[in-house]
mmCIF file of the C-alpha atoms, coordinates in Angstrom:
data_MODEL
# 
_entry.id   MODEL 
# 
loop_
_atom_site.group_PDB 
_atom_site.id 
_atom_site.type_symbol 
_atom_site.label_atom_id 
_atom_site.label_alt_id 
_atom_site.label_comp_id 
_atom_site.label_asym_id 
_atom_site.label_entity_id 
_atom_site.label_seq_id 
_atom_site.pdbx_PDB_ins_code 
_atom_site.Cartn_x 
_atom_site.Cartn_y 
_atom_site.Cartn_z 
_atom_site.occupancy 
_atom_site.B_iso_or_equiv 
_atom_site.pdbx_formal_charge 
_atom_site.auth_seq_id 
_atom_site.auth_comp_id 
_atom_site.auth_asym_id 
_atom_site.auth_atom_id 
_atom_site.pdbx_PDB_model_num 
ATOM 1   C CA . UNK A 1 1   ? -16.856 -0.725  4.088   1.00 0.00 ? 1   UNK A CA 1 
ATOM 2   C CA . UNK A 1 2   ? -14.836 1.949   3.335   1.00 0.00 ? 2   UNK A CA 1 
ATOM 3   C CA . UNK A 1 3   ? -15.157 3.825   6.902   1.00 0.00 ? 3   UNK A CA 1 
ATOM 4   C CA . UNK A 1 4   ? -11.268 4.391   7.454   1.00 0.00 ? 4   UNK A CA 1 
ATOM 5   C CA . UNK A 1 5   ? -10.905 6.130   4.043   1.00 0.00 ? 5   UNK A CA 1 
ATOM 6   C CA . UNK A 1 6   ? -14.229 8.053   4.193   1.00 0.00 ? 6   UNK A CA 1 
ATOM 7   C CA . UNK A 1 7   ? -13.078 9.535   8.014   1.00 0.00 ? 7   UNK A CA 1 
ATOM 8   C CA . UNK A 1 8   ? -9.245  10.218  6.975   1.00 0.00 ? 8   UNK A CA 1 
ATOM 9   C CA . UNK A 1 9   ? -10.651 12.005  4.013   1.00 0.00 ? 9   UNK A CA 1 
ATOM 10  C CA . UNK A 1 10  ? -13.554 13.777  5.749   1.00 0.00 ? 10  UNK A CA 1 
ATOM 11  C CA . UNK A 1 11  ? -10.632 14.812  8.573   1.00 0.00 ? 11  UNK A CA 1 
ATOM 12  C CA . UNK A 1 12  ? -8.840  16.889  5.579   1.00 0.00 ? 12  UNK A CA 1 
ATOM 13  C CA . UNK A 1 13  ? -10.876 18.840  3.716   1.00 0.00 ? 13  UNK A CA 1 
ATOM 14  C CA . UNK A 1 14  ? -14.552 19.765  3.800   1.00 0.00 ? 14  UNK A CA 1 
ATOM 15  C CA . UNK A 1 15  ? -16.254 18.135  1.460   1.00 0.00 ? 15  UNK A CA 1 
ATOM 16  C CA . UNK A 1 16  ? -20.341 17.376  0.679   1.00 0.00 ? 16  UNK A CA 1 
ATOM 17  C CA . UNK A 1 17  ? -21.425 14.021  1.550   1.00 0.00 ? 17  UNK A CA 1 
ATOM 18  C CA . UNK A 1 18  ? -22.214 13.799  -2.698  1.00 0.00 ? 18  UNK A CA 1 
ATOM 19  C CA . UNK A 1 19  ? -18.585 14.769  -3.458  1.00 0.00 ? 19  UNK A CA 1 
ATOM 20  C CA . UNK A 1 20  ? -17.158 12.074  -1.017  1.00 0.00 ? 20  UNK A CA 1 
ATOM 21  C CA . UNK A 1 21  ? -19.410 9.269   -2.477  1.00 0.00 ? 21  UNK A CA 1 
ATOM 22  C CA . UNK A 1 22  ? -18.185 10.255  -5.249  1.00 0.00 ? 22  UNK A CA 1 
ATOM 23  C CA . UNK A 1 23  ? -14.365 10.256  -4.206  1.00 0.00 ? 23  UNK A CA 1 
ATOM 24  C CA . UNK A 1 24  ? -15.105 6.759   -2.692  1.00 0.00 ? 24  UNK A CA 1 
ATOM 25  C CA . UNK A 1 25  ? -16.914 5.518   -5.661  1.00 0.00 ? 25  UNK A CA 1 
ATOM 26  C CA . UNK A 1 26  ? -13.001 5.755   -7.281  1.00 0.00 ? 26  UNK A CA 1 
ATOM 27  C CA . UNK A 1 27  ? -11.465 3.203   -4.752  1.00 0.00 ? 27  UNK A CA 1 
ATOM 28  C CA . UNK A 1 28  ? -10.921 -0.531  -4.829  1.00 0.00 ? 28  UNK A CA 1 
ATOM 29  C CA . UNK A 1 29  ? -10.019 -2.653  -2.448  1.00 0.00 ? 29  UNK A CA 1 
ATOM 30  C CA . UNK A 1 30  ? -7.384  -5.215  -2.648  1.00 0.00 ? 30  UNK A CA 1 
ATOM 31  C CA . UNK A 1 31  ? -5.616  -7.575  -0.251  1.00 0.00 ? 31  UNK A CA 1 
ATOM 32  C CA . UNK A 1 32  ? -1.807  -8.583  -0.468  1.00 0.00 ? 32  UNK A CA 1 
ATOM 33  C CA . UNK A 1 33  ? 0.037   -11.096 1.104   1.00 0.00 ? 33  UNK A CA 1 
ATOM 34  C CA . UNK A 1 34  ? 3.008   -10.234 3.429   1.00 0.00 ? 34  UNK A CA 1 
ATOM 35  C CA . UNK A 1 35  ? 6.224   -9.320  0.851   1.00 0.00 ? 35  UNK A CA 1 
ATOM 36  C CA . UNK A 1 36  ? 4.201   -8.987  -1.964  1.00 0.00 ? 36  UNK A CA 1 
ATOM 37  C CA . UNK A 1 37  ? 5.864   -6.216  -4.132  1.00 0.00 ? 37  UNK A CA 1 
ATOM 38  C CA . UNK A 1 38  ? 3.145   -3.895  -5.607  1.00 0.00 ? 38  UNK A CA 1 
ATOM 39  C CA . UNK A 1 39  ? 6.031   -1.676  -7.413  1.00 0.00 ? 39  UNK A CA 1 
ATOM 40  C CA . UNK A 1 40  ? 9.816   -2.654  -8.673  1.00 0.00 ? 40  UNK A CA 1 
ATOM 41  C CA . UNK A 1 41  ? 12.053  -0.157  -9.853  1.00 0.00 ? 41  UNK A CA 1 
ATOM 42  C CA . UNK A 1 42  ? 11.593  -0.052  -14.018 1.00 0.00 ? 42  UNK A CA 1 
ATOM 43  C CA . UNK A 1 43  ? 7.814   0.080   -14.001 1.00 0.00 ? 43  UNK A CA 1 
ATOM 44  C CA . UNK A 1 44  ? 5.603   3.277   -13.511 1.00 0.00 ? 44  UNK A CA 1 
ATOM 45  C CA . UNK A 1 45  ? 3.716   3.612   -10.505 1.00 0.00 ? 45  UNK A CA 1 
ATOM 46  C CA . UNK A 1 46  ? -0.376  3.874   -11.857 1.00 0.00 ? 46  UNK A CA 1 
ATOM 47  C CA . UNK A 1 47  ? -1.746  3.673   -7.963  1.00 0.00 ? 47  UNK A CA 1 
ATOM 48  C CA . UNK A 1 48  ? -1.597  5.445   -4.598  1.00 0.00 ? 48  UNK A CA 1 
ATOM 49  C CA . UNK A 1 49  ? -2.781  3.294   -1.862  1.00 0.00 ? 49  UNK A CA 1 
ATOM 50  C CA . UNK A 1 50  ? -4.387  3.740   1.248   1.00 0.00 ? 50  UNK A CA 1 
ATOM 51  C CA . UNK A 1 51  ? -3.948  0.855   4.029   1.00 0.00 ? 51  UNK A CA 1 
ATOM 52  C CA . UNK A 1 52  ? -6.810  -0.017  5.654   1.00 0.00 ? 52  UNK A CA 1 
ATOM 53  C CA . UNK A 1 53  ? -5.003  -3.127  7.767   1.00 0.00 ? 53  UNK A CA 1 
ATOM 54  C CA . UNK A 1 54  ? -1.105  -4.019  7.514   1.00 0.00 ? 54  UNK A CA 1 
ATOM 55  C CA . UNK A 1 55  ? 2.028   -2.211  6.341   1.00 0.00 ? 55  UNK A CA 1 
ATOM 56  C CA . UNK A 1 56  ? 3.257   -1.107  3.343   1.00 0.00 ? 56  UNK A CA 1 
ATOM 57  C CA . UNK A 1 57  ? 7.416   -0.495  2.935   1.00 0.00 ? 57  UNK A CA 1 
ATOM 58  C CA . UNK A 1 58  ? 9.101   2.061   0.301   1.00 0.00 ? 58  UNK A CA 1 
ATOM 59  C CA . UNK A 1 59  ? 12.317  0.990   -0.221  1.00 0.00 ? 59  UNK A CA 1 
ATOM 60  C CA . UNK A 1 60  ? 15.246  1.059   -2.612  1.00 0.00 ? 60  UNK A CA 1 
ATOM 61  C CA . UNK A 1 61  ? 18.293  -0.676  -3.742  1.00 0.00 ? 61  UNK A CA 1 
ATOM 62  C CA . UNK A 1 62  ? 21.661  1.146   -2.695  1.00 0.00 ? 62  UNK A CA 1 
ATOM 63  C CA . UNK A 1 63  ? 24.563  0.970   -5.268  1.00 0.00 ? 63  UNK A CA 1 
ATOM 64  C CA . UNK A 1 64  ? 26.415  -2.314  -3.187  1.00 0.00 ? 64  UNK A CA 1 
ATOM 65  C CA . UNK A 1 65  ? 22.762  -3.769  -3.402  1.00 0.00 ? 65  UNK A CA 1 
ATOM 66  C CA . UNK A 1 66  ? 21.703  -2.923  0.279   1.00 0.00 ? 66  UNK A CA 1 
ATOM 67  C CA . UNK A 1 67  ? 18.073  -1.903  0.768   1.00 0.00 ? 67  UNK A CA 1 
ATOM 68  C CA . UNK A 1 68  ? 17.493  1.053   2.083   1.00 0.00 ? 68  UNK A CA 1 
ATOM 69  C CA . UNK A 1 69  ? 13.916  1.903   3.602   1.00 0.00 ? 69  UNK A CA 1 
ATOM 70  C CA . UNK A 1 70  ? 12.819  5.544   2.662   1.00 0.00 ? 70  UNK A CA 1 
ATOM 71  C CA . UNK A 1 71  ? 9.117   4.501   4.104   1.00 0.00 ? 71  UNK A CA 1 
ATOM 72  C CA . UNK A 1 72  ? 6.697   2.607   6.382   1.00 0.00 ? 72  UNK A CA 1 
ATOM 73  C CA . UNK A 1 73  ? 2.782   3.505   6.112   1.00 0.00 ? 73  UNK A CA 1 
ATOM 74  C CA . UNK A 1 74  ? 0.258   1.590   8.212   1.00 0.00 ? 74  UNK A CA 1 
ATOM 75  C CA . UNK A 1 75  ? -3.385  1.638   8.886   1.00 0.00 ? 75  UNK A CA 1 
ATOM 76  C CA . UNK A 1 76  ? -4.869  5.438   8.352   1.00 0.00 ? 76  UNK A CA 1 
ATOM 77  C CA . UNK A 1 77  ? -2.117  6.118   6.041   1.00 0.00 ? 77  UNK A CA 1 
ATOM 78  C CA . UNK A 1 78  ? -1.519  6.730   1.619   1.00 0.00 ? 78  UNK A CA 1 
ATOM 79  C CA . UNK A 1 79  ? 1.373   5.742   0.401   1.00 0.00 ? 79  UNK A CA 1 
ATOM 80  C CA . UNK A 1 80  ? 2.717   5.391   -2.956  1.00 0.00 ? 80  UNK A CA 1 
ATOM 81  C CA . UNK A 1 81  ? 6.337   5.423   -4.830  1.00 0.00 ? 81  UNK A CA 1 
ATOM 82  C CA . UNK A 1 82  ? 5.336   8.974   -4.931  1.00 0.00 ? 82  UNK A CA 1 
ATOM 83  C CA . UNK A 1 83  ? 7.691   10.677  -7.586  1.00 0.00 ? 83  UNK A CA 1 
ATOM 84  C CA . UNK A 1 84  ? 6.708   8.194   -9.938  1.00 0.00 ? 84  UNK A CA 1 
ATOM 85  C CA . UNK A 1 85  ? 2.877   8.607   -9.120  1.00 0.00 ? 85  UNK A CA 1 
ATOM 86  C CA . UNK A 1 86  ? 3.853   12.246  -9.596  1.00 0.00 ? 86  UNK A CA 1 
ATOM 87  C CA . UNK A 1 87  ? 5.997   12.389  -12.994 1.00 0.00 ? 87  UNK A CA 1 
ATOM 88  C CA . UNK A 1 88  ? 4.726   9.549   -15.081 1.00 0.00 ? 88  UNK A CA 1 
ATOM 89  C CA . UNK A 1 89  ? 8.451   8.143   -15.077 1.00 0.00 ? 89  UNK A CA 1 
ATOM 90  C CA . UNK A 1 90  ? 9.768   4.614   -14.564 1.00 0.00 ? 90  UNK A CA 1 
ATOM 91  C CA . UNK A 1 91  ? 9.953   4.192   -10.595 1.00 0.00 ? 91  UNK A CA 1 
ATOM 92  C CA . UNK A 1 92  ? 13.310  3.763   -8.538  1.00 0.00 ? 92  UNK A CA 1 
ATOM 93  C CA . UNK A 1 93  ? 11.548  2.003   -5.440  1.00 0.00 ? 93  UNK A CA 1 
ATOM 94  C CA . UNK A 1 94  ? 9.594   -1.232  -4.484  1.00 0.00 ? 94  UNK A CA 1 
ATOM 95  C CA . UNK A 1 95  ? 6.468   -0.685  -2.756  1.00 0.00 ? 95  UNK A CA 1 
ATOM 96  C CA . UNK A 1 96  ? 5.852   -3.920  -0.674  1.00 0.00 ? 96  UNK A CA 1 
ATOM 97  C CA . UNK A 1 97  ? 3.619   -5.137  2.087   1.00 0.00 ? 97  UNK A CA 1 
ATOM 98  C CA . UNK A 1 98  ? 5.562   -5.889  4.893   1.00 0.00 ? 98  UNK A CA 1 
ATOM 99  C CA . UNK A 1 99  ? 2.142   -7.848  6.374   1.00 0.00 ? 99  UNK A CA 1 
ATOM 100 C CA . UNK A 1 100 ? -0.692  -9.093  5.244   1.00 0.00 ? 100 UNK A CA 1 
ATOM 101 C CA . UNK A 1 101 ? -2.283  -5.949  4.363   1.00 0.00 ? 101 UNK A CA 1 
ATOM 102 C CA . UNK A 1 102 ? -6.001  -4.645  2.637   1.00 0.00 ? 102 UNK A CA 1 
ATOM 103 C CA . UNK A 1 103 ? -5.888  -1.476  0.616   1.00 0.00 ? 103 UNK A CA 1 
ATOM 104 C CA . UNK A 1 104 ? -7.352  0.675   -1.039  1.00 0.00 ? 104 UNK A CA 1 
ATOM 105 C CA . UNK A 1 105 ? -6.285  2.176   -3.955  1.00 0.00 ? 105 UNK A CA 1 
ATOM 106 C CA . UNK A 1 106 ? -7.297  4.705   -6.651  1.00 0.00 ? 106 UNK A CA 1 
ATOM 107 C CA . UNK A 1 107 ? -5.441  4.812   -9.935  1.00 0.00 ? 107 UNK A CA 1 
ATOM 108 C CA . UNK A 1 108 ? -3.661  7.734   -11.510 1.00 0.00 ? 108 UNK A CA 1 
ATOM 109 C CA . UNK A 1 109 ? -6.029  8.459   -14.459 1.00 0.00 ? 109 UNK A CA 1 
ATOM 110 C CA . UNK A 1 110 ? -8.940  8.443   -12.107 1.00 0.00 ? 110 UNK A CA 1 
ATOM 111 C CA . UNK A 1 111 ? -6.854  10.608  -9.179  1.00 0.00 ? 111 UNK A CA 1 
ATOM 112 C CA . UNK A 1 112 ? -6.218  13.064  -12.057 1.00 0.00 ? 112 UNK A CA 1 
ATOM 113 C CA . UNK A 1 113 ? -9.788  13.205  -12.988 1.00 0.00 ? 113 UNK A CA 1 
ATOM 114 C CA . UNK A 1 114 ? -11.195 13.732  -9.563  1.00 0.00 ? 114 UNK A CA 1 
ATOM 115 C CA . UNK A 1 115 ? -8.856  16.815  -9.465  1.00 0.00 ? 115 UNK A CA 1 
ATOM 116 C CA . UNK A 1 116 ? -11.155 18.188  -12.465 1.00 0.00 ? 116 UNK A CA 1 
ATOM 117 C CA . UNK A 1 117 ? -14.561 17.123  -10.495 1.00 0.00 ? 117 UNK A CA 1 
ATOM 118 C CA . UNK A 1 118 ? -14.212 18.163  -7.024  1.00 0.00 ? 118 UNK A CA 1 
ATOM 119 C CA . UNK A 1 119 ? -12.207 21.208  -6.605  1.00 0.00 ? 119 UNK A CA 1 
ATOM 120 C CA . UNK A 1 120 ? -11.822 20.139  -2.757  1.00 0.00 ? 120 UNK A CA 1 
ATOM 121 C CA . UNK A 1 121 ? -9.785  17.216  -4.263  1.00 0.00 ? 121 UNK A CA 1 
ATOM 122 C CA . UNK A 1 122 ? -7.442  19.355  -5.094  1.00 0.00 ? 122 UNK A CA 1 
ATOM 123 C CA . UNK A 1 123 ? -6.660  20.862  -1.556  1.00 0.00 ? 123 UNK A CA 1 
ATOM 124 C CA . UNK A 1 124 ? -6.416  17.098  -0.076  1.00 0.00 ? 124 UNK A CA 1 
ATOM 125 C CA . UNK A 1 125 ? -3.756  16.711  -2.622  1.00 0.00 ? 125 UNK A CA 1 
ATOM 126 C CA . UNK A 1 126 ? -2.030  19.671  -1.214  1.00 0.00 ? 126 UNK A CA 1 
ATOM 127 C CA . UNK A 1 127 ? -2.117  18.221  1.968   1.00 0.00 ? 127 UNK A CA 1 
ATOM 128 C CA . UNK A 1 128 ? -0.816  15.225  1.289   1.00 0.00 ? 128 UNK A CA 1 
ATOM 129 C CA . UNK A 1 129 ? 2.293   16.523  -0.808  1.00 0.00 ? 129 UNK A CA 1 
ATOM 130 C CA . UNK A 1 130 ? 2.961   18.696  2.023   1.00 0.00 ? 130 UNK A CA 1 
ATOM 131 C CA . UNK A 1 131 ? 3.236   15.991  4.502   1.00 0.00 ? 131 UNK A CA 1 
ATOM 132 C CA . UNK A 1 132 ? 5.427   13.755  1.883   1.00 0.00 ? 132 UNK A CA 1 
ATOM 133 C CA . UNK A 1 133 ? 7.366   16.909  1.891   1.00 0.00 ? 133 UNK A CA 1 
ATOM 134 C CA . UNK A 1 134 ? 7.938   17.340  5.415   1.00 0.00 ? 134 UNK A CA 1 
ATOM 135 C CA . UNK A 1 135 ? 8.210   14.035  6.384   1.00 0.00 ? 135 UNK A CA 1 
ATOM 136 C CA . UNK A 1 136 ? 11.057  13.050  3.951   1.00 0.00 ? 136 UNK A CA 1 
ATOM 137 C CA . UNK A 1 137 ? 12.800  16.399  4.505   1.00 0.00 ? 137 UNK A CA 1 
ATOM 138 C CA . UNK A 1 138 ? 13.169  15.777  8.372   1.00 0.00 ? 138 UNK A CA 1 
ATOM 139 C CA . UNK A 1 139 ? 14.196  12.546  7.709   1.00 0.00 ? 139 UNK A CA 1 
ATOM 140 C CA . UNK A 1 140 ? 16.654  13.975  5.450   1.00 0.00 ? 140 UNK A CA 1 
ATOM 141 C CA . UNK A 1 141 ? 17.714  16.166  8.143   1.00 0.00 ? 141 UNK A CA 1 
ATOM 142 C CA . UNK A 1 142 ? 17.666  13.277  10.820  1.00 0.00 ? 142 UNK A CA 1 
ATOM 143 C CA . UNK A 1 143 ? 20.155  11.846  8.998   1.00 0.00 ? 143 UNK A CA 1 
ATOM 144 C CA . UNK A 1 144 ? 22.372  14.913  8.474   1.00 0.00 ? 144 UNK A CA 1 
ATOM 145 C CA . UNK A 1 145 ? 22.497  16.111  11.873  1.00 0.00 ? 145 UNK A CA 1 
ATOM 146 C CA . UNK A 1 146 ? 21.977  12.830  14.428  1.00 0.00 ? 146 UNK A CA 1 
ATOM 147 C CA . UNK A 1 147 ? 23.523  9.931   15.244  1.00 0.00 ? 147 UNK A CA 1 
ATOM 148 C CA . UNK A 1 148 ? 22.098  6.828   15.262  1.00 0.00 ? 148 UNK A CA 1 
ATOM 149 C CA . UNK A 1 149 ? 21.338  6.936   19.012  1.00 0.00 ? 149 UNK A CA 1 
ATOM 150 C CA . UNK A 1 150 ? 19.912  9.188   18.290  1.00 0.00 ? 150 UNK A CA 1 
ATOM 151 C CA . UNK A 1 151 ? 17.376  8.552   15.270  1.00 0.00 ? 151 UNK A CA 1 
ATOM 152 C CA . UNK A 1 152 ? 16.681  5.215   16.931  1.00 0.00 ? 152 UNK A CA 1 
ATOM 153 C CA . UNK A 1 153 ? 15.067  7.529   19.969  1.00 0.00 ? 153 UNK A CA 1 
ATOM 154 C CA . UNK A 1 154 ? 13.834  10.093  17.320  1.00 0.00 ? 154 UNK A CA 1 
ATOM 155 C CA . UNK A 1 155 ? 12.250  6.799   15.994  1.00 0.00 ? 155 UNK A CA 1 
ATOM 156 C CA . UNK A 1 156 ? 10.793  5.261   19.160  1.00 0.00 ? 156 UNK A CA 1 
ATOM 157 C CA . UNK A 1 157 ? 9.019   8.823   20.402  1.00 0.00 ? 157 UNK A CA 1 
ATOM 158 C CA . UNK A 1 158 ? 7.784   9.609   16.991  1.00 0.00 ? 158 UNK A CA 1 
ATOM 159 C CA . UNK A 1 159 ? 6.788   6.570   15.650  1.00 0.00 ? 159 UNK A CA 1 
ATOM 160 C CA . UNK A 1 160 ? 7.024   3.332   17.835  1.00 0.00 ? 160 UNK A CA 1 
ATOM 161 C CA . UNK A 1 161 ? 5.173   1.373   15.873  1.00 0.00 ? 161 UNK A CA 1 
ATOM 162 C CA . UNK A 1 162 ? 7.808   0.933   13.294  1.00 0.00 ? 162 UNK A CA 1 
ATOM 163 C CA . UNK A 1 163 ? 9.985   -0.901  16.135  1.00 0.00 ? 163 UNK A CA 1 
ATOM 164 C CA . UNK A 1 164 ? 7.161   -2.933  18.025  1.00 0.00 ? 164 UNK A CA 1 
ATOM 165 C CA . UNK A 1 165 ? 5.619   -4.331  14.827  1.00 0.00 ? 165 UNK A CA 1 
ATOM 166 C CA . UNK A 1 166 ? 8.423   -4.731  11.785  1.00 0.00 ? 166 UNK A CA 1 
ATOM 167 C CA . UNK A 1 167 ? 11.546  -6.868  12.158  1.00 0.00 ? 167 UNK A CA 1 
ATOM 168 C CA . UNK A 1 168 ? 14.787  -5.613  13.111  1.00 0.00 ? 168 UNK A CA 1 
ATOM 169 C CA . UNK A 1 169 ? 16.705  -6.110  9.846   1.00 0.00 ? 169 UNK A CA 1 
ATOM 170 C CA . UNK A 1 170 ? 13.848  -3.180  8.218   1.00 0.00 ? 170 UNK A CA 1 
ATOM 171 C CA . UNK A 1 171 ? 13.786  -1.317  11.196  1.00 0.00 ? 171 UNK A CA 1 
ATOM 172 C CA . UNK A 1 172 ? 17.422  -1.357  10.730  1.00 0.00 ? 172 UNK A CA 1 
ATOM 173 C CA . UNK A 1 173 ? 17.121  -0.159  7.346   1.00 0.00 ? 173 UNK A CA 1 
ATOM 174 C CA . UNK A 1 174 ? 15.120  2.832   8.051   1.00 0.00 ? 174 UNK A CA 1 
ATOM 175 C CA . UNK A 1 175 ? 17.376  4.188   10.197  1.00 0.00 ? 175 UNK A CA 1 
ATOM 176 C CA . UNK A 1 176 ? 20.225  3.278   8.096   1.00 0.00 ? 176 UNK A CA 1 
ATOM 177 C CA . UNK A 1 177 ? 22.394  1.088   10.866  1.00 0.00 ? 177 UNK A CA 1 
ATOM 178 C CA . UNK A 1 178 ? 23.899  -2.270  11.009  1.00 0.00 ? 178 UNK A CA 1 
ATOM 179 C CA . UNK A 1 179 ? 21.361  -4.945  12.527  1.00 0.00 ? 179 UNK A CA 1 
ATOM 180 C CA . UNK A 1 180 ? 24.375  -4.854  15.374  1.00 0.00 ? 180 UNK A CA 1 
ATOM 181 C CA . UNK A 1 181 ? 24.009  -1.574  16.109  1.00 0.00 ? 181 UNK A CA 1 
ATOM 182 C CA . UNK A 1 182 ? 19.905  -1.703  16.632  1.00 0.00 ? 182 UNK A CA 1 
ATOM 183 C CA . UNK A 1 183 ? 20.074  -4.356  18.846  1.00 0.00 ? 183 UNK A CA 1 
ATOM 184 C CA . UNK A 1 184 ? 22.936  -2.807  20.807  1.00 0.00 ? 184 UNK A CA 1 
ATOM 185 C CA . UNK A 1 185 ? 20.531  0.257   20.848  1.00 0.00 ? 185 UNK A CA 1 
ATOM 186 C CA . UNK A 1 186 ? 17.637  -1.897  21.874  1.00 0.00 ? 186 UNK A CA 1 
ATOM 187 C CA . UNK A 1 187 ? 19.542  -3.526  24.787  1.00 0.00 ? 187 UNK A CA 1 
ATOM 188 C CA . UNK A 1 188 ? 20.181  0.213   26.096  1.00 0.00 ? 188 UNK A CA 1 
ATOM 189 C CA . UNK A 1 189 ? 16.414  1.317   26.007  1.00 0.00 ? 189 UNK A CA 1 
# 
């Protein structure tokens, strides 16, 4: 049942068969429609998920109201409105499916106590707050230093799927363009 979860984790760290039952025994599974919202801005984010099927979007309200994706995770992926799994403080982002999507998640209270149990825990942590960190800082960077030709190509070597499966206007918002723009970038390609 839980094969995807068991193999990303088992692909991390080394771990005893015992511990991962045990990390596995900690995850439920739930399944959300497309555009449900798991997380609005104002409440504190209790859960980092891991999608089995679907797509999950992180995303954020500029100041003139615009959203403005910081995030897509799909199949084989965590995801979470991270800084608020992180500090305990009211969260700034929505978390919501893009698709139908099944997850599995594992709330904060028990995440914190498997850090106490399984000491190997603790260095999958590691590694995934090292990819959150790299990940947002060369998107950061992507931003500072190319165009949007640019990030769109970035975009479609890196990570087509974002293009193939989500609809423009998101797509659009992860790159931070006008829908105009994408499709005049699309047309090119």
């Amino acid at each position: 049942m839980q094969e995807q979860l068991s193999s990303y984790i088992s692909a991390k760290i080394i771990i005893s068969d015992a511990e991962l039952e045990q990390v596995l025994s900690f995850f439920k599974m739930v399944q959300v429609k497309k555009n449900e919202i798991l997380i609005s801005p104002g409440e504190t984010c209790q859960r980092l998920y891991f999608i089995d099927k679907g797509c999950l979007r992180i995303f954020f309200l500029t100041a003139g109201g615009t959203e403005a994706t910081r995030h897509f995770a799909f199949e084989n992926q965590f995801a979470s409105a991270l800084v608020s799994f992180i500090t305990n403080d009211i969260s700034k982002e929505y978390v919501q499916a893009v698709e139908d999507t099944s997850l599995y998640y594992i709330s904060q209270n028990d995440f914190q106590q498997l850090l106490q149990m399984i000491p190997q825990w603790e260095k999958f942590y590691r590694h995934y707050l090292e990819y959150a960190y790299v990940t947002n800082t060369n998107r950061l960077m992507s931003f500072i230093t190319l165009d949007a030709t640019e990030r769109y190509r970035q975009l479609l070597a890196q990570n087509p799927t974002v293009v193939m499966r989500l609809p423009n206007r998101m797509v659009a918002s992860y790159l931070n363009i006008s829908q105009e723009t994408l499709s005049r970038l699309k047309s090119k390609a």
